[in-house]
Every structure is written in C-alpha cells, then in structure tokens.
N, C-alpha and C positions, 0 to 999 in steps of 0.2 A: 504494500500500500504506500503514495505517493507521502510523501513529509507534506506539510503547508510551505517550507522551506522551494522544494521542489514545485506545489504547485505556483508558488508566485514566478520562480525562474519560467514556468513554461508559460504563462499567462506574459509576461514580459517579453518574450521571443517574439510569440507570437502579436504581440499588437506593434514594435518593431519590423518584425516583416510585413504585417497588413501595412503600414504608415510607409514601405520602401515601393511597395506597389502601386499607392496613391499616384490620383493624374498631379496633383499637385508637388511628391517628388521627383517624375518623373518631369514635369514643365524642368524643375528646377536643375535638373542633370541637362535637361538639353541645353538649356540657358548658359549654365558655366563651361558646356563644352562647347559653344557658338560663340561665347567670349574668350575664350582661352585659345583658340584655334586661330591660328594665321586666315588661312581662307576661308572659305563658308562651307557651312556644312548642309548636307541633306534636307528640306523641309519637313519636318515632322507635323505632318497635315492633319494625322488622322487624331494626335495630338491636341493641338489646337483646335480644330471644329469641336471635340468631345468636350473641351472645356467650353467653348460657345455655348453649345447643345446646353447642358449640363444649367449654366449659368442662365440662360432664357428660359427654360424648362422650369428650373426653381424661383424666375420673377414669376410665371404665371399661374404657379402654384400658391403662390402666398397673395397673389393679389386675389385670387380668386378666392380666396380664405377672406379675405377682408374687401369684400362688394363694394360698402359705400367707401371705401377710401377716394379721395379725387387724385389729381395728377403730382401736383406737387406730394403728398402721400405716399405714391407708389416711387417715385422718386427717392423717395429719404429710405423706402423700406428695399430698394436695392442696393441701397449703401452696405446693407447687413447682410445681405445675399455669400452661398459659398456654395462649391461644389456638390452637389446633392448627396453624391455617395459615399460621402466621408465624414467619419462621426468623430465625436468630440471624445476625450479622453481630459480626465483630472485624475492624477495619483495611481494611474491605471485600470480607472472604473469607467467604465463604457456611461455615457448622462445622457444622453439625448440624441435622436434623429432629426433632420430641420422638418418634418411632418409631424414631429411630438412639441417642436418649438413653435410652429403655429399657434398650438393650442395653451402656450405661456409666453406669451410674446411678451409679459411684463416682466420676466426678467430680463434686467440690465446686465446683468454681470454673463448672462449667455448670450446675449445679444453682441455685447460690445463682445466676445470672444468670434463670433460668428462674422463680424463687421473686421476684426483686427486681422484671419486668415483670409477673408475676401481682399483687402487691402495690399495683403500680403499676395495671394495667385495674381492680383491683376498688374501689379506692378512688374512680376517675374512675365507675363505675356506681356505687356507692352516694352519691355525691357529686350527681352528675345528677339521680339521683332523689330524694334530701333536696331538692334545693332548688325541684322540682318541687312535693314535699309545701306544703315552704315558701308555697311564691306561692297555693296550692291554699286553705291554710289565710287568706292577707292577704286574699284578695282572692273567697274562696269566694261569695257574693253575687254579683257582680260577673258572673262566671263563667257563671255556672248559668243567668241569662236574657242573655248576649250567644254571640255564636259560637264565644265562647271554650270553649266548654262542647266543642265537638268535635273541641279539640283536646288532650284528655284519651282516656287509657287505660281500657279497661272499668273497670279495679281504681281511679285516680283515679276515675271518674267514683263509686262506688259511696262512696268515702273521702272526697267532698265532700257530697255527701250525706248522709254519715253525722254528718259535721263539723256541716255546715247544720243538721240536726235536731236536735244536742245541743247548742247555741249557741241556738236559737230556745226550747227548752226551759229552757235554765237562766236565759235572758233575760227567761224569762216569769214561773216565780217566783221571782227573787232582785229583779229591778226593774220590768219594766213593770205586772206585777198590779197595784203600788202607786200606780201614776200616772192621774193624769184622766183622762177619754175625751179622745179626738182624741191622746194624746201616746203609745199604746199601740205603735206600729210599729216594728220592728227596722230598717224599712228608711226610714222620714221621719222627719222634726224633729218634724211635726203634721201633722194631718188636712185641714189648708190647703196644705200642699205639694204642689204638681204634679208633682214630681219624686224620686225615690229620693235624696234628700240625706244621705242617711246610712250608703249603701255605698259603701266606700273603692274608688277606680277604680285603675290602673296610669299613675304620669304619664307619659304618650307621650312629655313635652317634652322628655324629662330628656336630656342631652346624652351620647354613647356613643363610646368609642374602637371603629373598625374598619376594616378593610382589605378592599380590593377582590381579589378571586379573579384577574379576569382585568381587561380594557378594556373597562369600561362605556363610556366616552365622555362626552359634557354630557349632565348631569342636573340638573333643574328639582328643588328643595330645597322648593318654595313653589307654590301655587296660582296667584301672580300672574305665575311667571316672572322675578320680581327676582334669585332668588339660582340660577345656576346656578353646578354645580364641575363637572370634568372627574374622574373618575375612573381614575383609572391602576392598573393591575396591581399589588398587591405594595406601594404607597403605604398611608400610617398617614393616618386623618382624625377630626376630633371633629366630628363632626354631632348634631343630633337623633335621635331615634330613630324618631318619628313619620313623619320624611321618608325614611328610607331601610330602612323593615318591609316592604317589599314585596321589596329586593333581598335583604335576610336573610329574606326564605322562601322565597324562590327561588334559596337558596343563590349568588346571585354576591358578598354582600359576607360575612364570618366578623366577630363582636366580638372583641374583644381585651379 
C-alpha cells in the first residue's frame, strides 16, 4: 500500500506533466525557441488557431452565462478570459473549471488569477508573433527564394511580400534611379556579382543557449567528426546553432 508520502510525489508528477502538455506551455516553448533562433522557425499554426479557438469559445461561453450584460461588460469580462482547458491548481489541489467559475464569478481572488494567466498567454502570442514579423521584415529577401519561405503563415507569407514590394519601390526612386547601370540591384553590389551580396542572411554560427528534451546520446557538432558532445536530458549547452537546427525542428532540443 502506497505511503501518503508517495501518494503526494505521484499526484505532483502528474499535475507537472499535465501543466508540460498545456497549449499555454507549449505557446511558451515555441516563443523562446523563435527568439533564440537566428532564422525563423516553422509556423506552428495549429498552435495558435487552438489558442484563438479556445479563447472565442470561452468569450461566448461566459457571455452567454450573463444575457443582460451590454458591450462594455462583455469587454471587461474578456479581460478575465483563459484557455478553456486548463484548470487552476493552488498547493496542488485541483479549485475550479472556468464552467464552475461562471457560476462564482464573485470571486476576486479566482478571477484576478484567471485574468493574470490570460494576461500572461496573450502577451507570449503576441510576442511570438512580433518577432516573427521581426525576422520577416530583417531578412525578407532572404526568405522569399530559400525554403525559408514555407515556413511562413499564409498571412506572413502575403506580409513579406507586401514588405518586399514597398522596399523594392521606394529603393527604386529614392536611390537606385540615380545610380549607373550595373549598380541598379536591390539585391548585388554590381552587375559583376555572381552572387546576391546584398541580402542580409541569418548567421547560422551564432552560438545559442539550449537544453536537450530527453537523451540524445553522441552527437557529431561538425562534418569532420572532431567535435562530438553527449547530450543529456534536462542538461544546459552553448553550441552553434547551425549544428544543432535539425534537433530544434524536431523538437528534441528547446533554446533557452
């Protein structure tokens, strides 16, 4: 028979792992690895819509809860809004559903809890996505003829192009009209360039804090086989980024 000892470790595991599975840590892992990452990484679509979903779902759940509310009403009562399917924990006791907080809306102290983690997802989604726009905007060139290009959002995809087109347009008459032939290109130095020298890349090299998910085991850093590490579960490492973009898109390693 289990100790009390044991059953609190296992009841801690588990709301631990339930809370690693949350869309709300999972926003957050995508976040720090689209920040930490030289280039852009993959849209995590189905990510973001499920938090959309999720969040409209539970405004018209609670509004419908409260009929006569008017506009400004429904307004303040989305401020308090959070992911549907994520329940609250205090000291590790399971308090409440947002379908059982309907029905006590006058607590404050659950309310402002339910208002402080909405505060909290929407700021990691709008966050994500600025720095999305960001890299969108540094490196738009770049982008548009490498693969990079399909790892954009229909909506990205239409917002670099729009970028690209009003950049190649004001490039055209505020400076290049006025320059030689041969020196007219957004994207060379001169008409002698065999190469795009003039769109800024993402440097691969650049060296990235991150941690390994689970035991990768020896991993080759190098083409030549010189630099192998062991990667350990839950271990911090400063690597390149260039060497280890394959584990972060295949999700075993997270940046930090």
């Amino acid at each position: 028979m289990a100790s009390r000892s044991e059953e609190a470790f296992w009841t801690e595991e588990d709301a631990q792992s339930l809370a690693e599975t949350t869309d709300v840590e999972l926003l957050k892992r995508a976040w720090r690895n689209e920040k930490a990452a030289p280039e852009i990484l993959t849209f995590q679509a189905n990510l973001v819509q499920r938090s959309r979903e999720q969040i409209q779902l539970l405004t018209d759940h609670l509004c419908a809860c409260l009929p006569a509310c008017n506009h400004s009403m429904k307004l303040e009562i989305m401020k308090y809004l959070f992911l549907g399917h994520v329940w609250i924990y205090v000291n590790g006791v399971q308090e409440e559903t947002v379908e059982e907080l309907s029905g006590n809306a006058s607590d404050d102290l659950i309310i402002s809890l339910y208002q402080m983690d909405l505060d909290r997802t929407l700021f990691l989604l709008r966050s994500y996505l600025r720095v999305r726009l960001q890299k969108i905007e540094k490196y738009m060139l770049h982008i548009s003829k490498t693969q990079l290009w399909n790892r954009l959002s229909e909506q990205e995809q239409k917002f670099a192009e729009k970028c690209t087109d009003i950049m190649e347009k004001h490039l055209q008459q505020s400076v290049l009209a006025r320059l030689p032939y041969g020196y007219q290109s957004i994207l060379k130095q001169s008409i002698s360039s065999e190469e795009d020298d003039m769109v800024p890349e993402p440097q691969l090299d650049t060296f990235i804090f991150c941690k390994s998910k689970g035991s990768v085991g020896a991993f080759q850093l190098d083409d030549t086989g010189d630099e192998i590490v062991d990667l350990v579960a839950d271990d911090l490492y400063v690597l390149r980024y260039k060497s280890i973009k394959g584990l972060v898109e295949g999700g075993q390693i997270d940046l930090v």
